[in-house]
C-alpha positions as CSV (number, residue, x, y, z in Angstrom):
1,X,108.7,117.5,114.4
2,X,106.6,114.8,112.5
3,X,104.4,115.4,109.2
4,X,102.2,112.6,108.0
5,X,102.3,112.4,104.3
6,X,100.8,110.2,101.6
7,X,103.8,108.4,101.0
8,X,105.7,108.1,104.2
9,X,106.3,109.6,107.8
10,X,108.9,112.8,107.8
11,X,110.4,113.2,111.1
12,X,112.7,116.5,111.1
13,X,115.2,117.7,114.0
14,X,114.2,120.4,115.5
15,X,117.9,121.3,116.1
16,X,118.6,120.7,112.5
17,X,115.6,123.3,111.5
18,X,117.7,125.6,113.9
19,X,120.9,124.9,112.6
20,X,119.4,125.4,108.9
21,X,117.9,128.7,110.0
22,X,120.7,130.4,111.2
23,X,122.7,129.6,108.3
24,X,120.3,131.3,105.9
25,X,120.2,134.5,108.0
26,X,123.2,134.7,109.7
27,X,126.4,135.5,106.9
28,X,128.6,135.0,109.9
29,X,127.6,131.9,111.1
30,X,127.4,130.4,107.3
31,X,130.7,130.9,106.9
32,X,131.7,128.0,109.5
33,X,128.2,125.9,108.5
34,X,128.5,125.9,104.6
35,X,130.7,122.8,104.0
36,X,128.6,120.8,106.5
37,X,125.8,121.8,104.4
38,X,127.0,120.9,101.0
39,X,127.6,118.2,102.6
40,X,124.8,117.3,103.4
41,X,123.1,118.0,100.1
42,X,124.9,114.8,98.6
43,X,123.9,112.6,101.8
44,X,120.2,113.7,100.7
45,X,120.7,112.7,97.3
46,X,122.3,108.9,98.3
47,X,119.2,109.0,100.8
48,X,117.0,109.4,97.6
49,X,118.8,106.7,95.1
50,X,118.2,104.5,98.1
51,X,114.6,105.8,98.1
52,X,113.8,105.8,94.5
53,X,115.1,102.1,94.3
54,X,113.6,100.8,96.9
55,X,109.9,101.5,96.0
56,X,110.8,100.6,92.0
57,X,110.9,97.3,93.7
58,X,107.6,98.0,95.5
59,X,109.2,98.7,99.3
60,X,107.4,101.0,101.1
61,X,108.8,103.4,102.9
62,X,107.9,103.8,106.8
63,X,110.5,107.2,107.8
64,X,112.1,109.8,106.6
65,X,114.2,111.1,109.1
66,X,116.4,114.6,109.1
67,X,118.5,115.1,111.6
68,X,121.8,117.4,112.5
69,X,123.6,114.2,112.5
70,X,122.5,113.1,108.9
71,X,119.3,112.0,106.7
72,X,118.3,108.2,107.0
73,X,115.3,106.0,106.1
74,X,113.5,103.2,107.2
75,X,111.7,100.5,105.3
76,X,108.5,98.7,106.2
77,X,109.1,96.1,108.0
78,X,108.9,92.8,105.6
79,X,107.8,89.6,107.1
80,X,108.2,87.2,104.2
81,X,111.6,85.4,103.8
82,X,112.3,84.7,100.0
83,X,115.7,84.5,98.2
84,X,114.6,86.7,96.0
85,X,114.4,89.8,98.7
86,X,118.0,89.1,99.5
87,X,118.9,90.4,95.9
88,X,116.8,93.4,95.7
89,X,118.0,94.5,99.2
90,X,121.4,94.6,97.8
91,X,120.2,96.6,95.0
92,X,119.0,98.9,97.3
93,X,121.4,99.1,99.8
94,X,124.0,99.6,96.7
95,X,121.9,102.1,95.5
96,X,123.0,105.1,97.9
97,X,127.3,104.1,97.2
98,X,126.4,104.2,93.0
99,X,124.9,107.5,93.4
100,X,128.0,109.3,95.2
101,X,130.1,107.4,92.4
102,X,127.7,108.7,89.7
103,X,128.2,112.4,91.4
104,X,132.1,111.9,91.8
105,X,132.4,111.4,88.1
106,X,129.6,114.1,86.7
107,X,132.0,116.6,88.5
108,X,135.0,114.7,88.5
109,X,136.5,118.6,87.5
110,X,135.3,120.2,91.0
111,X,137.8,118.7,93.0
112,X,136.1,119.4,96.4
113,X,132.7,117.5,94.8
114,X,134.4,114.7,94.0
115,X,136.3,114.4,97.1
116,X,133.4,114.4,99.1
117,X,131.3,111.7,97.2
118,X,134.1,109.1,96.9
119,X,134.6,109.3,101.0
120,X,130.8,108.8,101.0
121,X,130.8,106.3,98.8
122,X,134.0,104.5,100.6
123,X,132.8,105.2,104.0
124,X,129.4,103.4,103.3
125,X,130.4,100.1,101.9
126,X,132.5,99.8,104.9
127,X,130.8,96.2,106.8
128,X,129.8,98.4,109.9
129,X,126.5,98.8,111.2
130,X,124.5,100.4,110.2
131,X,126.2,101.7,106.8
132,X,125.4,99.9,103.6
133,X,128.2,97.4,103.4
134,X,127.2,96.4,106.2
135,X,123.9,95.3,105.2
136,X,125.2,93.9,101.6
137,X,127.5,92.0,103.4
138,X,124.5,90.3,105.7
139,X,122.4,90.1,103.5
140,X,125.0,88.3,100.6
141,X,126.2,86.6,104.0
142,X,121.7,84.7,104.0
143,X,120.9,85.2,100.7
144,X,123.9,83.4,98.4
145,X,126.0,81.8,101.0
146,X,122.4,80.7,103.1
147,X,124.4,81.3,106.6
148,X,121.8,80.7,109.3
149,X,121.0,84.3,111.3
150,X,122.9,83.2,114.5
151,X,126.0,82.6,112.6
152,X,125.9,85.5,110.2
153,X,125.0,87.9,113.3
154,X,128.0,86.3,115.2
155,X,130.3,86.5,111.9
156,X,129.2,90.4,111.2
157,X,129.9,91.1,115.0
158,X,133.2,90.5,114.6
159,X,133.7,91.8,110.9
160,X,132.1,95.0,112.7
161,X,134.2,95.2,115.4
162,X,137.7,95.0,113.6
163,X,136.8,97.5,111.1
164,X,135.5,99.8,113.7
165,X,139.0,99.9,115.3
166,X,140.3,100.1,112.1
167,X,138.4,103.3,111.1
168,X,139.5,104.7,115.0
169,X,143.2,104.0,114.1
170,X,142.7,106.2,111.0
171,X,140.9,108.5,113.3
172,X,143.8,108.9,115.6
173,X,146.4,109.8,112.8
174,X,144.1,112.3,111.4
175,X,144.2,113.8,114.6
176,X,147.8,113.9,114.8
177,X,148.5,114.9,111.2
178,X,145.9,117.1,110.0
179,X,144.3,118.4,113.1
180,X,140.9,117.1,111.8
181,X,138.2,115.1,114.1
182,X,135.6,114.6,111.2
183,X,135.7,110.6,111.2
184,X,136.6,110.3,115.1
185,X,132.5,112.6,114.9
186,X,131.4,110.1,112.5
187,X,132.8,107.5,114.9
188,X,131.2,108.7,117.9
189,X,127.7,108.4,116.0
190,X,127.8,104.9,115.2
191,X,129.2,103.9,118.3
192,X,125.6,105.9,119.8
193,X,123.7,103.7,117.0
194,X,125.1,100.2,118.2
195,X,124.6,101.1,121.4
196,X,121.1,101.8,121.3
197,X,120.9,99.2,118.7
198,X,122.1,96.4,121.6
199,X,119.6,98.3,123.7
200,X,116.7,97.6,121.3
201,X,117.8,94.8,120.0
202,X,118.5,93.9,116.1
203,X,116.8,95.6,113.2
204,X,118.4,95.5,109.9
205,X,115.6,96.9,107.7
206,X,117.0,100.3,108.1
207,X,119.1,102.8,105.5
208,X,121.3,104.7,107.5
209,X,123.4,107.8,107.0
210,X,125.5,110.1,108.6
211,X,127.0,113.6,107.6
212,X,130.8,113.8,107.1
């Protein structure tokens, strides 16, 4: 489903909207759903730091995308190259990280809360596309350092790669020890996102997020 508003383009799943549905009227089925859902209230509110940010530094926002896999938004597409952008896209790629921090210590006394929004903020400053560390790294990688696109995309290849089978080691012995699939899921997603993204070639103006 697509709704054209003032400000941007909101594009919502309709599986998610089926998903949300049942877990408002079914007291059965919420009982399985609910943590994915509280969940998925603080991916929404690192979605919006990101948001906010972004347009205080006059970005415009192209998507808004929900989705059963998570919420993520896309940027405008900026053609002009200044050193200057490289700084504010870290700032706004930081964004999203601070505000799971900021959460993680406002409830630092509801353990489950602040469980949650350290992973997220952990798992998105990991250097693998297309998570936020990912594009700090890049962009710190062309903006500070001044490391020519081939050689920062043939760097950040392999700096995705190895932490990638990193995070699928960790996978593995969460398997074995606690029975628990969540970041082999998470996994599974990004490998979809780099496969499509080889598919349709680069594009690194993009905030990306996906439900734990």
């Amino acid at each position: 489903m697509k709704i054209h508003t003032p400000f941007f383009i909101l594009k919502i799943e309709y599986l998610f909207l089926i998903v949300f549905f049942m877990n408002i009227f079914s007291e059965h089925f919420r009982k399985y759903i609910s943590g994915y859902f509280i969940c998925y209230l603080f991916i929404f509110f690192h979605e919006l730091a990101h948001m906010l940010v972004a347009t205080l530094f006059g970005k415009e926002i192209d998507t808004f995308k929900v989705s059963i896999s998570g919420v993520n938004i896309s940027l405008k597409k900026d053609y002009t190259v200044k050193k200057s952008n490289f700084f504010v896209n870290i700032i706004i790629f930081l964004a999203g990280p601070l505000s799971n921090i900021f959460l993680a210590l406002l409830f630092k006394n509801n353990i489950m809360i602040y469980q949650i929004n350290i992973f997220l903020a952990i798992i998105n400053l990991l250097p693998i596309y297309p998570l936020d560390g990912y594009n700090i790294l890049i962009n710190i990688l062309r903006g500070i350092f001044n490391v020519n696109v081939s050689n920062s995309n043939i760097f950040m290849k392999y700096i995705n790669n190895l932490f990638f089978l990193l995070l699928l080691v960790i996978s593995i012995y969460q398997i074995i020890i606690f029975k628990n699939i969540s970041i082999l899921i998470f996994l599974i997603y990004i490998f979809l996102i780099n496969q499509n993204r080889k598919k349709d070639g680069i594009y690194e103006n993009i905030l990306s997020k996906t439900i734990c």
